[in-house]
N, C-alpha and C positions, 0 to 999 in steps of 0.2 A: 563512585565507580569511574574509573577511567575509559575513557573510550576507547576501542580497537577497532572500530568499523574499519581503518584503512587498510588492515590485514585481510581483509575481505576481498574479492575477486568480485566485481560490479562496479554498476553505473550510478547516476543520479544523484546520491545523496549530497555530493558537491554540487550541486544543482537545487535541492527544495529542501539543505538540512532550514534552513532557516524557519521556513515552513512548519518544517518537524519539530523544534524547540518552539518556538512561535505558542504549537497547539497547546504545547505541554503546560508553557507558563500559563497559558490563560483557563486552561479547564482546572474543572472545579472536583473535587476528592469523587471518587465511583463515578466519574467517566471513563464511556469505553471507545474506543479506537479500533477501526479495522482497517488493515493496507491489503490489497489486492495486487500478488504478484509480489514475490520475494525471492526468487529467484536463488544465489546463497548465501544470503541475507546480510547483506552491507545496511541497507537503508533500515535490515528489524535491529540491526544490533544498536546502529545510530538510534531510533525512537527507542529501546528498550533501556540504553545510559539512560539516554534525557529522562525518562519516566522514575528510572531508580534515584538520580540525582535529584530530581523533583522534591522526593520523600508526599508523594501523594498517592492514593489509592486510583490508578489507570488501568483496568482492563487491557487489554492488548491484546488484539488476534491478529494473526497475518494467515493469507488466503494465497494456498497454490497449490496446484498438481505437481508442480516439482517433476514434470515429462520433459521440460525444456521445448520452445517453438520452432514452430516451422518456418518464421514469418523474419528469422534472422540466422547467424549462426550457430545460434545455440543448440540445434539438433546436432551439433557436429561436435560439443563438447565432450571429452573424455567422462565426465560423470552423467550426462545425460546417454548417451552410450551403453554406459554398463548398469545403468538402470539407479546408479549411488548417489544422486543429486538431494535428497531427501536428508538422507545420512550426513552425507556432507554439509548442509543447511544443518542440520544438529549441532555437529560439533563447531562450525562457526558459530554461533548463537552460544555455544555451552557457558561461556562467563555469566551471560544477565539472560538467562534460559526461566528463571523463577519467573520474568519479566513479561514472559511472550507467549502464547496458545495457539502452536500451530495449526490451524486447520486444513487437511489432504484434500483438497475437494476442487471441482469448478470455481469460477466465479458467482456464475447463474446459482449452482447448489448451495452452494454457501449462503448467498442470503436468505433460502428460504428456515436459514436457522436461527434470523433475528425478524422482533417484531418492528413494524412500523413504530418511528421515530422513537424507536432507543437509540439511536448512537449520537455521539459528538462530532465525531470527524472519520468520515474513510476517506482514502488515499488510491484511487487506482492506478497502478500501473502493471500490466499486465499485457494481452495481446493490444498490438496496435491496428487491426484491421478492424474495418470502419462499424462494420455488422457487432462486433466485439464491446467496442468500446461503448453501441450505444445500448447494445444488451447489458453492458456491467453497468452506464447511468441510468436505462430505465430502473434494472431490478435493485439498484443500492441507493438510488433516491427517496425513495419512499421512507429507506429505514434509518433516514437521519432528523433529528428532532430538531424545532425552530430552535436557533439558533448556534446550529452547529454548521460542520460546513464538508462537501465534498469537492475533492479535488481530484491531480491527476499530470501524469508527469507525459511528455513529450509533446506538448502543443505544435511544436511546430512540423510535426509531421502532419501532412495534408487528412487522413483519413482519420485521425483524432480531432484534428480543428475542426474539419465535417460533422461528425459524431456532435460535438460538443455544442458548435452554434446550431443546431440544429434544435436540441432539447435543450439548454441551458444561455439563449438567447444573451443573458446577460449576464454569462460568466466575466471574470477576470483574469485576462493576460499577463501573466508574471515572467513573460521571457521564453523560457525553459517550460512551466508545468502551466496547468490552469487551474482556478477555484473559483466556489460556486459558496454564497452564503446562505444556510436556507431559513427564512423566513417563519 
């Protein structure tokens, strides 16, 4: 499958696709992956090629309210507005949609729908305020299994680097996002 992420309206994944292919190549057939925060889904369409390209059996959930934040412009977008940001995330995604499980939820509710240390790799990016971030690493750490890994895109904002050194002492700084390998 070809890629079309860059028809897509979003941030990042010129930033941590490397990241994204990365996971792909190395997980093993029935891992599952969860990204937090997709906003209209540039970064699901990018992991959802890789996964199909793959030809391996990947799970794949992405996690968002699809309200758009307060905490940027996005409250000001015409789809966040007329309530069609959801919708709109659909039909971006519609090529490799076989690929991806959206789930409409919080952050916080969304994990209480996985157990501890099933997953491979989740992905936060989502709100960047600071309460936020360390709400979605306490409640998504638990549910990642030794040897997978969670990460998380915009380190260099002040209130994420807080978040993260804080609980994740010895993450890793990759520029742009951070990850954490868990044990």
């Amino acid at each position: 499958m070809k890629h079309f992420y860059r028809k897509i309206q979003g941030w990042g994944i010129t930033k941590y696709g490397k990241l994204y292919s990365h996971m792909v190549s190395r997980a093993k057939n029935n891992s599952h992956f969860v990204e937090i925060g997709a906003w209209k889904g540039k970064s699901t369409a990018y992991m959802a090629v890789e996964i199909a390209n793959s030809g391996k059996t990947i799970k794949f959930d992405t996690v968002d309210t699809w309200l758009g934040s307060e905490e940027s412009t996005h409250h000001k977008d015409p789809a966040v507005i007329s309530g069609t940001l959801y919708e709109l995330f659909l039909e971006n995604i519609r090529p490799a949609r076989d690929h991806i499980n959206p789930i409409r939820s919080t952050s916080v509710t969304a994990a209480k729908l996985y157990q501890d240390h099933s997953l491979d790799f989740v992905f936060i990016d989502a709100s960047h305020r600071y309460e936020n971030v360390r709400q979605d690493i306490e409640h998504w750490l638990p549910k990642v299994k030794s040897g997978g890994m969670i990460a998380g895109d915009d380190i260099r904002w002040a209130s994420v680097r807080k978040a993260v050194k804080e609980l994740l002492p010895e993450y890793e700084n990759c520029g742009r996002w951070w990850q954490y390998h868990v044990d």
